[in-house]
N, C-alpha and C positions, 0 to 999 in steps of 0.2 A: 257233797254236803255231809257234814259229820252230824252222826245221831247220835242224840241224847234220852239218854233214858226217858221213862214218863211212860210208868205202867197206866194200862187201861185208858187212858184216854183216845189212843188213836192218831193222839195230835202230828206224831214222827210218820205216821204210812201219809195220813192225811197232806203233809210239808211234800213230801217225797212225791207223791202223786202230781200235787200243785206243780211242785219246779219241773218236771219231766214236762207234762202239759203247757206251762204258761213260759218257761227258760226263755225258748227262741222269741217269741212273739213280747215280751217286753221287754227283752235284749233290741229287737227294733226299733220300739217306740222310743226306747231311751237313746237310742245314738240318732235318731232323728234330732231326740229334745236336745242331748248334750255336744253334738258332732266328732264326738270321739269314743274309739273304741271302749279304751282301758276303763272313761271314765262310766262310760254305759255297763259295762260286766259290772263295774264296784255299785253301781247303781241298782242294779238286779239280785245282787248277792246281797246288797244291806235291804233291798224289798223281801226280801224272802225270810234274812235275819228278824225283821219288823212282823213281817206274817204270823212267821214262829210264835215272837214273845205276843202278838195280840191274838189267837188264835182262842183262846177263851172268850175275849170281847164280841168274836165275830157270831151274829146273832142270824144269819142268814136273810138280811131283810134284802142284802141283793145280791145278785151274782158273786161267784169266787171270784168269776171274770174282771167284774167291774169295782169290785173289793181290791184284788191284786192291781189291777191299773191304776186307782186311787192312791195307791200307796207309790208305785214306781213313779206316776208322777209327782207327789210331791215328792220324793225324795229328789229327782231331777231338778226341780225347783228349789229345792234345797242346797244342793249341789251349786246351784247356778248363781245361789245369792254369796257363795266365799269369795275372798279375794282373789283366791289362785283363779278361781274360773274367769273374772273381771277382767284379767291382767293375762292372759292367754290368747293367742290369736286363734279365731276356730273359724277362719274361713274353711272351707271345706271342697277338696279336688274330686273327682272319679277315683281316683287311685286310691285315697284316704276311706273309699267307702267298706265294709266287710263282705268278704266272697260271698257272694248269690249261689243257693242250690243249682240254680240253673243260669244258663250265659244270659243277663240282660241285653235287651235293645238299645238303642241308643236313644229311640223315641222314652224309655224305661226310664233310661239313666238320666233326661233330661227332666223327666217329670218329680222326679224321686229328690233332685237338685233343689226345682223349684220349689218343693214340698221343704225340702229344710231352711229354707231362704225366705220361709214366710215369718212374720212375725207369730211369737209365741204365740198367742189368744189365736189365729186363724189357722197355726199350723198343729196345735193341741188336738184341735176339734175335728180338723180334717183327717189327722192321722188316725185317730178313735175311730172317726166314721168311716172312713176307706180301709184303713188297716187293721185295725182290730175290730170290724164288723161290729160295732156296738150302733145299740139306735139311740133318738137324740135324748129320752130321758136317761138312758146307763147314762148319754155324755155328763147332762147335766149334774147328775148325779158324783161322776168323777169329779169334774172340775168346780161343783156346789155354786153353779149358778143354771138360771129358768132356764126351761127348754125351748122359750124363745130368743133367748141369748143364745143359745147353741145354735138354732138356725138361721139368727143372722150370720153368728161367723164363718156356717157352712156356706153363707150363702154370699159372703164378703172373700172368704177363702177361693172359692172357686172364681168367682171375678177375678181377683189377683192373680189366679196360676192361670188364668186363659189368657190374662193380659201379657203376663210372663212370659208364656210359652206360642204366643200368635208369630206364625211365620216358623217356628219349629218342630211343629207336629204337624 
């Protein structure tokens, strides 16, 4: 990340801090949301460009957490409403997926599949809830809808991937 000046505010340790901490874990969220690499890093890198220039506005009323998630996802959603994204094929292989710290299972790999193969609205909220350990008001809060919208879709989300995955786990 190149730094830009901005005596005494803090705001360059404060960015630095955030992308060290939050880089890999919305690098996730986003190639879940987008099923490609390249387009997930440009997705991470313009949430942190957006951090940056809003980082005045940020008022602490919620998490950095759930502030920086807010923003990677919209900007995925953003992403997803261009043409080039429409007109793209993004079905998505094992091999297409990005190297794991550590060797996944195959029971891993199949659940992780089904996870990106939900529809958005149920695979948004599951990814929030399972993967970035956020509870259902951070969710609601990201995606700005009630936190019993969020628990339907956790709870419409999980019906699907059981249904998905019966006979394979």
């Amino acid at each position: 990340m190149v730094a830009v000046k901005d005596p005494g505010s803090g705001r360059n340790e404060a960015i630095e801090r955030l992308v060290k901490e939050w880089q890999l874990p919305l690098l996730r969220l986003c190639y879940i949301q987008l099923h490609d690499k390249a387009l997930a890093e440009d997705a991470v890198q313009e949430t942190f460009v957006k951090a940056f220039r809003g980082w005045t506005q940020f008022r602490g009323q919620s998490s950095e957490k759930t502030w920086l998630t807010k923003i990677a996802v919209n900007t995925c959603t953003d992403l997803q409403r261009g043409a080039w994204f429409r007109h793209t094929d993004r079905r998505v292989t094992p091999e297409m997926l990005p190297e794991a710290i550590i060797q996944p299972t195959e029971t891993n790999l199949d659940l992780t599949l089904a996870v990106m193969n939900l529809p958005k609205k149920y695979r948004e909220a599951i990814m929030l809830y399972y993967y970035q350990d956020m509870d259902v008001s951070e969710i609601g809060t990201v995606l700005g809808i009630a936190q019993s919208s969020v628990s339907n879709r956790l709870k419409k989300g999980r019906e699907m991937l059981r249904k998905a995955l019966e006979g394979r786990i």
